[in-house]
MDTraj code that builds the backbone (N, CA, C; nanometers):
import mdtraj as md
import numpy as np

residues = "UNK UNK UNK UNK UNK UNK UNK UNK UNK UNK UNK UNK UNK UNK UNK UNK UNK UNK UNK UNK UNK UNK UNK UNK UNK UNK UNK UNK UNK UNK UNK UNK UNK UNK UNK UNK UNK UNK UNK UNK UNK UNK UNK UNK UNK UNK UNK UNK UNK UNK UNK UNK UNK UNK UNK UNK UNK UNK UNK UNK UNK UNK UNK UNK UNK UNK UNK UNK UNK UNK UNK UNK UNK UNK UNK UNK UNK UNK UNK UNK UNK UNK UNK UNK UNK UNK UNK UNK UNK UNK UNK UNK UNK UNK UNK UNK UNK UNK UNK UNK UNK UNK UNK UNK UNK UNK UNK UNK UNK UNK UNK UNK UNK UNK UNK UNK UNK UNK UNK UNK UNK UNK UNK UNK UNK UNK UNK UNK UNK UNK UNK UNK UNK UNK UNK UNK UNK UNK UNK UNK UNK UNK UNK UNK UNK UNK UNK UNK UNK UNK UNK UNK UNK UNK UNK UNK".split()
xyz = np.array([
    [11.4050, 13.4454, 10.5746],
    [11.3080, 13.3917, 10.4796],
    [11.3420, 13.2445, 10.4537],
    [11.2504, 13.1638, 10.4449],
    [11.2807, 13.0076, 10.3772],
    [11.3144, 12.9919, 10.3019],
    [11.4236, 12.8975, 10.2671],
    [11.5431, 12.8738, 10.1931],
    [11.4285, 12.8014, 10.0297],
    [11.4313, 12.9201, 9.9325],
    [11.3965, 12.8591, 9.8258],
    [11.4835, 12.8535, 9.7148],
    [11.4342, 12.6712, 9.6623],
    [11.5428, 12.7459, 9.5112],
    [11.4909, 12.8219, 9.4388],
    [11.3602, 12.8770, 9.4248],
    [11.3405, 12.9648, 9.3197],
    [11.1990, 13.0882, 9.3713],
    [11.2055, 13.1878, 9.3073],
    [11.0800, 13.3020, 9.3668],
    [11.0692, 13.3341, 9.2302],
    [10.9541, 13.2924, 9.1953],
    [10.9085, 13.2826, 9.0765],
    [10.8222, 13.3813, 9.0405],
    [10.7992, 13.5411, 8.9914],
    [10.7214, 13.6316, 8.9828],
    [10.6070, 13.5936, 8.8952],
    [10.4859, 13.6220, 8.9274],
    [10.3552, 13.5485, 8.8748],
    [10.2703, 13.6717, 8.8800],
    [10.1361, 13.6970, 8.7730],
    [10.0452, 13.7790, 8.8223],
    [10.0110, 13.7714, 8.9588],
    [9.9651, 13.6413, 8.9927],
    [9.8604, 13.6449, 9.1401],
    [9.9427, 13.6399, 9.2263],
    [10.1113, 13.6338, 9.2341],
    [10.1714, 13.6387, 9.3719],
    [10.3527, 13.6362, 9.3138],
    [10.4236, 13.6161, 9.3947],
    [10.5669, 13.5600, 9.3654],
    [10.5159, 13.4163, 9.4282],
    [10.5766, 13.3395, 9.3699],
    [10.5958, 13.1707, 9.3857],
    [10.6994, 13.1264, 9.4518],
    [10.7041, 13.1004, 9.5673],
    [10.8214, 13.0151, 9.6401],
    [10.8497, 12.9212, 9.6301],
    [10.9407, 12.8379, 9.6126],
    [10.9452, 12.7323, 9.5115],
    [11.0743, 12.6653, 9.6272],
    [10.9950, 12.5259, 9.6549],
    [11.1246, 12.4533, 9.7562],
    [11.0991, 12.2908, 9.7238],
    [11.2068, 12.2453, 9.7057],
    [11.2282, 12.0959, 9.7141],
    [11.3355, 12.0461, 9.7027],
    [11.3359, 11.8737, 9.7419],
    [11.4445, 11.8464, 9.7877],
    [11.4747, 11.7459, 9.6684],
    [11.6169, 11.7695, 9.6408],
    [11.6658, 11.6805, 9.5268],
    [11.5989, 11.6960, 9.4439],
    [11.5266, 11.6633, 9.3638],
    [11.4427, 11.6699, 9.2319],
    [11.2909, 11.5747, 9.2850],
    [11.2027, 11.6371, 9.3658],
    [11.1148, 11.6075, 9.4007],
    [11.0915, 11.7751, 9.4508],
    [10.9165, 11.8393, 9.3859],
    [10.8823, 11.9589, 9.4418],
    [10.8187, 11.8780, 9.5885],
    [10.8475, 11.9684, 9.7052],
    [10.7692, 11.9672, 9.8231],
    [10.6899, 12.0993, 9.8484],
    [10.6977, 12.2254, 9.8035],
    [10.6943, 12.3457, 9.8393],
    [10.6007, 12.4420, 9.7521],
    [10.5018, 12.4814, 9.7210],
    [10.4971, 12.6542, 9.6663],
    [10.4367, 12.7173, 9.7609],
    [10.4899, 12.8252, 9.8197],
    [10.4398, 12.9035, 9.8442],
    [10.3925, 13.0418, 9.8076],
    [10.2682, 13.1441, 9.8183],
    [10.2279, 13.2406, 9.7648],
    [10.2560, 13.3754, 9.8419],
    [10.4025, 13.4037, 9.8228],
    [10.4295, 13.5228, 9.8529],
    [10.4009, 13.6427, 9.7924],
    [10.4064, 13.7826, 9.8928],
    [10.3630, 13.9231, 9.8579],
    [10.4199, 13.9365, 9.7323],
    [10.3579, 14.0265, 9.6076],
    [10.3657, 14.0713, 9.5211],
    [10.5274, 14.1226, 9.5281],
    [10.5104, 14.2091, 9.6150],
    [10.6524, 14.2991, 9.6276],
    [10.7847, 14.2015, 9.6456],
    [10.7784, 14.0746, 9.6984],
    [10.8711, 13.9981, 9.7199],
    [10.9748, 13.9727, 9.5934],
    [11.1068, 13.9809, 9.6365],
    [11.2271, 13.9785, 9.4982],
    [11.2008, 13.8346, 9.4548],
    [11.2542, 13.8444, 9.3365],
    [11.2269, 13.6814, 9.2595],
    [11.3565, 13.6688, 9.2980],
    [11.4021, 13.4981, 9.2124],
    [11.5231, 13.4782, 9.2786],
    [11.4856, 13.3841, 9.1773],
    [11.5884, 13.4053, 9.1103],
    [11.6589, 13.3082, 8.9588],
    [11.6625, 13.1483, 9.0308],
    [11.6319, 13.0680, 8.9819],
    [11.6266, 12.8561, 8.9482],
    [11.7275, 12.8914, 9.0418],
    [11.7948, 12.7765, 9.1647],
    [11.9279, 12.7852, 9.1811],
    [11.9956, 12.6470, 9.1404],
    [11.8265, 12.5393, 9.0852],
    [11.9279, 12.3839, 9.0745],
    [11.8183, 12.4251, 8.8984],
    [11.9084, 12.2973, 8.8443],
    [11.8251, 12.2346, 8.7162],
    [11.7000, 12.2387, 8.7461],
    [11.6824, 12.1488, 8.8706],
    [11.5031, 12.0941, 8.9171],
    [11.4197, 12.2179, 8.8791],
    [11.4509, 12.3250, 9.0210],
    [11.4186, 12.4542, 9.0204],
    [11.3857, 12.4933, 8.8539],
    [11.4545, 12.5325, 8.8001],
    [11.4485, 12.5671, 8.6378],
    [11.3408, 12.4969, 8.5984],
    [11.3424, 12.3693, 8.5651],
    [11.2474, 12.3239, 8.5273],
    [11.0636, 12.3146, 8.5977],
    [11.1177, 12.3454, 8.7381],
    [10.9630, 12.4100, 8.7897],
    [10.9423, 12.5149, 8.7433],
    [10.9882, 12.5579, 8.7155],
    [10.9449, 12.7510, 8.6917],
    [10.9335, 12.7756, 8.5499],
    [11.0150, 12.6583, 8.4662],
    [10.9561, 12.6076, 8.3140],
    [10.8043, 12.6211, 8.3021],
    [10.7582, 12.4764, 8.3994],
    [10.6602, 12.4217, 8.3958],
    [10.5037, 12.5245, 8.4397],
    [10.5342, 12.5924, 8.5541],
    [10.4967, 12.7053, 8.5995],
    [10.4571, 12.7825, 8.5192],
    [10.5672, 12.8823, 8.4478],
    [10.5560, 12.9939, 8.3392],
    [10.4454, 12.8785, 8.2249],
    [10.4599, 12.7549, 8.2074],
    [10.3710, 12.7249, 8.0988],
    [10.2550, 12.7020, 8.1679],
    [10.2332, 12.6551, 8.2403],
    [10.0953, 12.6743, 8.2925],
    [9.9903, 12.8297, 8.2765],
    [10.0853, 12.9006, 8.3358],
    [10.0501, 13.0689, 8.3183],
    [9.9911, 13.0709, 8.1718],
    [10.0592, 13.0665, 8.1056],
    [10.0399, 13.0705, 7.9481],
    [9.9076, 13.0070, 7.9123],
    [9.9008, 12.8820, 7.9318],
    [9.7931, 12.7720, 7.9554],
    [9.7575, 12.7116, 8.0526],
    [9.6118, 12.7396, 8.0762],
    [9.6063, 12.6823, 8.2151],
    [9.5512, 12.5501, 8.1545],
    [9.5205, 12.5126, 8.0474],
    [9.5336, 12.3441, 8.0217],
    [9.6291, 12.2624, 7.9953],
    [9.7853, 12.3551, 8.0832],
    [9.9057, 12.2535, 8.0714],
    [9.8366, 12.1271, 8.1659],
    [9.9464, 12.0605, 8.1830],
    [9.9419, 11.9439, 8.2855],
    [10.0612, 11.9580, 8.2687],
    [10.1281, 11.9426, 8.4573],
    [10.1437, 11.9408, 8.5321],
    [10.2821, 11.7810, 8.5326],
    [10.3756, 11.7791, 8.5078],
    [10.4805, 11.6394, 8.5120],
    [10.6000, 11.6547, 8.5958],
    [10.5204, 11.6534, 8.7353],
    [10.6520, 11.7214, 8.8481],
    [10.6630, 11.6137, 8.8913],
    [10.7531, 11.5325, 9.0104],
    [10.7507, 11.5083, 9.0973],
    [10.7356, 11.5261, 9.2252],
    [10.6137, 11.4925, 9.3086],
    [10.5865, 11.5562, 9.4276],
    [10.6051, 11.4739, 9.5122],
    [10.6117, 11.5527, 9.6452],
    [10.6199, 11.4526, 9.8018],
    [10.5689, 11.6117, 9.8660],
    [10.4494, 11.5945, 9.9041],
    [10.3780, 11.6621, 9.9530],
    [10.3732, 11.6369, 10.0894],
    [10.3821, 11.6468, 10.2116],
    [10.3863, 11.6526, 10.3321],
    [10.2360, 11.6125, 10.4205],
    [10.1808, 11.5677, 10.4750],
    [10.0681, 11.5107, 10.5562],
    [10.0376, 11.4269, 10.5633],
    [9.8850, 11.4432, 10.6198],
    [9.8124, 11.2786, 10.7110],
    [9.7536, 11.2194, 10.5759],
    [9.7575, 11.0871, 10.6155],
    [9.7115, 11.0016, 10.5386],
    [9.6061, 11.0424, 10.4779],
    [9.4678, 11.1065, 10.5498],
    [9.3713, 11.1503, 10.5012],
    [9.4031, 11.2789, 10.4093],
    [9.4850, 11.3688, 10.4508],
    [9.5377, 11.4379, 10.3183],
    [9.6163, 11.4511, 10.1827],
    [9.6559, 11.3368, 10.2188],
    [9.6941, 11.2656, 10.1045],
    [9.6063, 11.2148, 9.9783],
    [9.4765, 11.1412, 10.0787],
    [9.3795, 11.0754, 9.9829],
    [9.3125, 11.2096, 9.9348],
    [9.2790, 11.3222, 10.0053],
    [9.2508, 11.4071, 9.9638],
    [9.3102, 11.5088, 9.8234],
    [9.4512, 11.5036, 9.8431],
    [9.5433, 11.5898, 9.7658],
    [9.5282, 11.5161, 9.5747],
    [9.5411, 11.3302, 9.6186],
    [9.5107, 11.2375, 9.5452],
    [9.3476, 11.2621, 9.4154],
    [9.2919, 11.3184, 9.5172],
    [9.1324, 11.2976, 9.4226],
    [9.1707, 11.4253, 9.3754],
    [9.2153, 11.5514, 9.4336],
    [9.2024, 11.6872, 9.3542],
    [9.2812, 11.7175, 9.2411],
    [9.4441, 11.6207, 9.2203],
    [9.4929, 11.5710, 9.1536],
    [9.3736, 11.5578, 8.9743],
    [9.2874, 11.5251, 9.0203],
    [9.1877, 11.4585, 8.8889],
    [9.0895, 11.5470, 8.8689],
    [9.1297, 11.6599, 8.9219],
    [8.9812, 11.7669, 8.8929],
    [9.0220, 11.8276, 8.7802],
    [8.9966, 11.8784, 8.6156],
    [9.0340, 11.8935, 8.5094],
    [9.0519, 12.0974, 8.5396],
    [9.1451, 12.1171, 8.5106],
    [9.1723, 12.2370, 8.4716],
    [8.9734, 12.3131, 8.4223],
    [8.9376, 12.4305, 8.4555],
    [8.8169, 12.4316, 8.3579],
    [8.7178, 12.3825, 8.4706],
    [8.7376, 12.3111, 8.5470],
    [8.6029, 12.2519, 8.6366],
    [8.6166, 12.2709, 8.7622],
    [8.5146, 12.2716, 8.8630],
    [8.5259, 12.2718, 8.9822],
    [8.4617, 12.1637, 9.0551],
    [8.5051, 12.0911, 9.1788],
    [8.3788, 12.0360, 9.2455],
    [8.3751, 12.0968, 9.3966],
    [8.3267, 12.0337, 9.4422],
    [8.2030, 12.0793, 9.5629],
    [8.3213, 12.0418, 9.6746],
    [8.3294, 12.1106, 9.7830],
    [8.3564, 12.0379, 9.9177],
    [8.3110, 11.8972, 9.9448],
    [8.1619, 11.9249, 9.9175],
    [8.0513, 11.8350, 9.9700],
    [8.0944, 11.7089, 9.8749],
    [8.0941, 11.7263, 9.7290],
    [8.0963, 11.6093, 9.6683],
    [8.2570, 11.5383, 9.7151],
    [8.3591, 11.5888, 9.7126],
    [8.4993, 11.5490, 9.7468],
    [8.4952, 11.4564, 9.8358],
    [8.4313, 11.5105, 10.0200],
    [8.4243, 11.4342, 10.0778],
    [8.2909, 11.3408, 10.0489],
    [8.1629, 11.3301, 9.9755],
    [8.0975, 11.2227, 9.9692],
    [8.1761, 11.1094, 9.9037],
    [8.2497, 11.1503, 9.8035],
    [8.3849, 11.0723, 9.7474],
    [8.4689, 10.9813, 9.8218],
    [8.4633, 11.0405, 9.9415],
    [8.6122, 11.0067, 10.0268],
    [8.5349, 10.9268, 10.1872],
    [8.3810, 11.0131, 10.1616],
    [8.3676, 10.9118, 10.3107],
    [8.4043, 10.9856, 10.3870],
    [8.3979, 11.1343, 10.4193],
    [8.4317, 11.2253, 10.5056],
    [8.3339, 11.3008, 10.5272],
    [8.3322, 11.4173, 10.6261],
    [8.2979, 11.5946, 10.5547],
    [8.3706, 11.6614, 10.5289],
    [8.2925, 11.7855, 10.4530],
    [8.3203, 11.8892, 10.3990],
    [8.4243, 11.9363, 10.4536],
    [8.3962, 12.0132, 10.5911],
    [8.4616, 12.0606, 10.6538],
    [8.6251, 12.0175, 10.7005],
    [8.6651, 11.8464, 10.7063],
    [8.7594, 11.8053, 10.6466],
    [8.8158, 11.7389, 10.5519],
    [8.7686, 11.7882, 10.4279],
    [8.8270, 11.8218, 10.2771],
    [8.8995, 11.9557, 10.3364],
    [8.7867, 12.0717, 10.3658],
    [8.8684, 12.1958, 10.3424],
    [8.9808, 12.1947, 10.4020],
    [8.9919, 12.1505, 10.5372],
    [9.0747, 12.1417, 10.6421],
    [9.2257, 12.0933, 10.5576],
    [9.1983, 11.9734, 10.4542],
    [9.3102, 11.9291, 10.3739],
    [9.3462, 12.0131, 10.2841],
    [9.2282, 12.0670, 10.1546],
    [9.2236, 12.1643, 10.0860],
    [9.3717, 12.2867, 10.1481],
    [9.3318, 12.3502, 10.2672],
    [9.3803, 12.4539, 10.3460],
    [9.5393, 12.4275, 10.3609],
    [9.5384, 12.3051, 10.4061],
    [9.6842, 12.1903, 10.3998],
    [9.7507, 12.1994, 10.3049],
    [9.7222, 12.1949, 10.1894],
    [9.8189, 12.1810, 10.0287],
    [9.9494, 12.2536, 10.0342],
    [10.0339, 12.2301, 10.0452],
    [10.1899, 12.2301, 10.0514],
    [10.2002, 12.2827, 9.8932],
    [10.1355, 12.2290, 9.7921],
    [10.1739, 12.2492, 9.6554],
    [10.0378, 12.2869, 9.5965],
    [10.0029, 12.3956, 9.6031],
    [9.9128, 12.4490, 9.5117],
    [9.9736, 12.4560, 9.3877],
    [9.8624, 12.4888, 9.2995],
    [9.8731, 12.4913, 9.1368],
    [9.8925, 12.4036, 9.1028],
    [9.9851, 12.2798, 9.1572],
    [10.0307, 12.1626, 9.0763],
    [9.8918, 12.0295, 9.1343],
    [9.8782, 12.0639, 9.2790],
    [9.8000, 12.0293, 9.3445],
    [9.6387, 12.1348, 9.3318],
    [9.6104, 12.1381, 9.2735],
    [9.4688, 12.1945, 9.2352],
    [9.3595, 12.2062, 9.3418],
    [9.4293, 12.2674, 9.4809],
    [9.2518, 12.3081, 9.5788],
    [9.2211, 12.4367, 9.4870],
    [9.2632, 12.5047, 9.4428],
    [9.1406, 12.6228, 9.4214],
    [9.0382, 12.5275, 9.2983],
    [9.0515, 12.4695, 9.2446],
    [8.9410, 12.4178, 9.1800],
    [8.8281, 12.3348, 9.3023],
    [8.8724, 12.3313, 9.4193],
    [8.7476, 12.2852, 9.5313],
    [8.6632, 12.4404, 9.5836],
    [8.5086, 12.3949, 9.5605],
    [8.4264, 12.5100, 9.5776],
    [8.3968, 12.4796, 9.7191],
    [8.3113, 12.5736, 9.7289],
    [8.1569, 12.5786, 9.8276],
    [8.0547, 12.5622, 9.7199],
    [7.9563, 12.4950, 9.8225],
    [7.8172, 12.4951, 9.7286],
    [7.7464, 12.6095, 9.6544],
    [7.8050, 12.7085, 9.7290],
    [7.7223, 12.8554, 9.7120],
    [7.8367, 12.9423, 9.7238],
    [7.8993, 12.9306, 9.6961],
    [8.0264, 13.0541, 9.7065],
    [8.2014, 12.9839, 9.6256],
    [8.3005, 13.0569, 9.6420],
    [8.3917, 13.0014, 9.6574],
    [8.4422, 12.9096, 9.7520],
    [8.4521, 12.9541, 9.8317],
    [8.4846, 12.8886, 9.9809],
    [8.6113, 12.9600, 10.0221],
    [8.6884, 12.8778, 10.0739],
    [8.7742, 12.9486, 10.2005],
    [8.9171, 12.9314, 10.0437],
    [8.9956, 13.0057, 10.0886],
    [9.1317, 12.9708, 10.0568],
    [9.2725, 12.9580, 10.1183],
    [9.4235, 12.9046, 10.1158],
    [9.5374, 12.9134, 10.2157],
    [9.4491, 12.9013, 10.3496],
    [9.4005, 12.8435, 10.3833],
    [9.3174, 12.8391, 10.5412],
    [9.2633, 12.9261, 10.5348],
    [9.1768, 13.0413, 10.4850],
    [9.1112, 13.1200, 10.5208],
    [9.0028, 13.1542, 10.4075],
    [8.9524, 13.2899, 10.4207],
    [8.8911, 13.3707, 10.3804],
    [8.8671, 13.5111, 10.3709],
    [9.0210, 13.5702, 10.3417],
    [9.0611, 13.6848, 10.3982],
    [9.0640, 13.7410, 10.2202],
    [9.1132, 13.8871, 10.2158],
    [9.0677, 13.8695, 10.0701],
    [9.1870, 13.8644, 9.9536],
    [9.2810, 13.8587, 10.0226],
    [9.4044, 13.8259, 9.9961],
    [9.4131, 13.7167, 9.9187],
    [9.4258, 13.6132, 10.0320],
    [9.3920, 13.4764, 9.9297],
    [9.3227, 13.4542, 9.8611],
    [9.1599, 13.4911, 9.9064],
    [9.0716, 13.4606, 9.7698],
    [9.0549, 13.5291, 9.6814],
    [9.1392, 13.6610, 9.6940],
    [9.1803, 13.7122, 9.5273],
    [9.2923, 13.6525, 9.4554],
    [9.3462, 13.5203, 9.5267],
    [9.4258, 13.4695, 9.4505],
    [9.3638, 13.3258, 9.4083],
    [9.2504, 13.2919, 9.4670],
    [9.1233, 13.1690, 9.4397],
    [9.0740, 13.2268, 9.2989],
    [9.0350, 13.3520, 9.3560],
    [8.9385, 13.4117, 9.1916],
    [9.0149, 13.4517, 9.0844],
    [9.1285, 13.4359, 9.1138],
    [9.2495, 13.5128, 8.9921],
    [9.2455, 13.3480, 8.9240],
    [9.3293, 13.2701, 8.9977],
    [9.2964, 13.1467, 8.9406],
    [9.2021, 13.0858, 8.8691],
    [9.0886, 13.0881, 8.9153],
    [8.9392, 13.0612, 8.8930],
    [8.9482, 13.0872, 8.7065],
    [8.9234, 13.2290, 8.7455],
    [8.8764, 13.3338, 8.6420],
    [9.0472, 13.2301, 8.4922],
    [9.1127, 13.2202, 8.5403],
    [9.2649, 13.2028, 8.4657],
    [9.2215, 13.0975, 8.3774],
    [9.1651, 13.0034, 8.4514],
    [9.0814, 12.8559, 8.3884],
    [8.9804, 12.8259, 8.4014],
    [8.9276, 12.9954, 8.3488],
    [8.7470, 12.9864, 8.2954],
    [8.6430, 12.8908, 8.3670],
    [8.6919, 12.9091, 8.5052],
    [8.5751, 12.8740, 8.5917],
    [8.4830, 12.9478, 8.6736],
    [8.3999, 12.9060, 8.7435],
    [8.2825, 13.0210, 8.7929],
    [8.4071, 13.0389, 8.9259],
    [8.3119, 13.1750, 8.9349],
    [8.4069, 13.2165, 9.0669],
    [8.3261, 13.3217, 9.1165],
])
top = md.Topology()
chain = top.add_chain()
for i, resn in enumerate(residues, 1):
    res = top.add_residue(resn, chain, resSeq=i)
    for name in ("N", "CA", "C"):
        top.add_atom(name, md.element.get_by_symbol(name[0]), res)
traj = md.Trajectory(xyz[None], top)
């Protein structure tokens, strides 16, 4: 398994939790059944602080340090979703009219996110649906899109 400092037990998943020095790079959304695994640095601790308060409130914000991993264009991408308010959603479509792209690569970045929750794609829709989630549309993930969703009283 990948070396995390922390497996953070959550309704919608266990939380894998990896970064280097005191910068998050990492969550991942592991199986329910997966063992947690206690902070192993300060940093760690204080993600899983920040985390557990989010849970509580999903109108925390978010005071991590990130270094998120990708292309330039996902970056600018990761950048605008950054500003989508807890409570709201926008469009594929509008993101990339934003950015001077398509849709189809927003999602492609969306799909990319190294750091969900802190990094906010499930607040990116479809025009008419949810849309895809973790790269897909399997129902796995997007019961963890609509768990979210539903968490910060958005349509879903």
């Amino acid at each position: 398994m990948t070396a995390y400092q922390a497996r953070l037990a959550a309704p919608l998943a266990v939380l894998g939790i990896r970064a280097e020095a005191d910068v998050l790079t990492v969550i991942d959304f592991l199986p329910l059944d997966t063992a947690a695994l206690a902070p192993q640095t300060s940093f760690a601790r204080e993600i899983c602080r920040q985390l557990h308060a989010y849970l509580a409130n999903p109108r925390y914000l978010f005071d991590l340090p990130l270094r998120p991993v990708g292309t330039p264009f996902q970056q600018r991408v990761w950048r605008e979703m950054t500003q989508i308010a807890s409570g709201e959603v926008r469009c594929y479509g509008e993101l990339a009219q934003a950015l001077g792209s398509s849709p189809r690569a927003v999602g492609g970045a969306c799909g990319a996110n190294p750091i969900p929750l802190v990094i906010p794609c499930h607040r990116v829709v479809g025009k008419n649906s949810v849309g895809g989630f973790m790269r897909g549309r399997e129902a796995g993930p997007l019961a963890i899109k609509h768990w979210l969703l539903r968490h910060e009283a958005c349509r879903d």
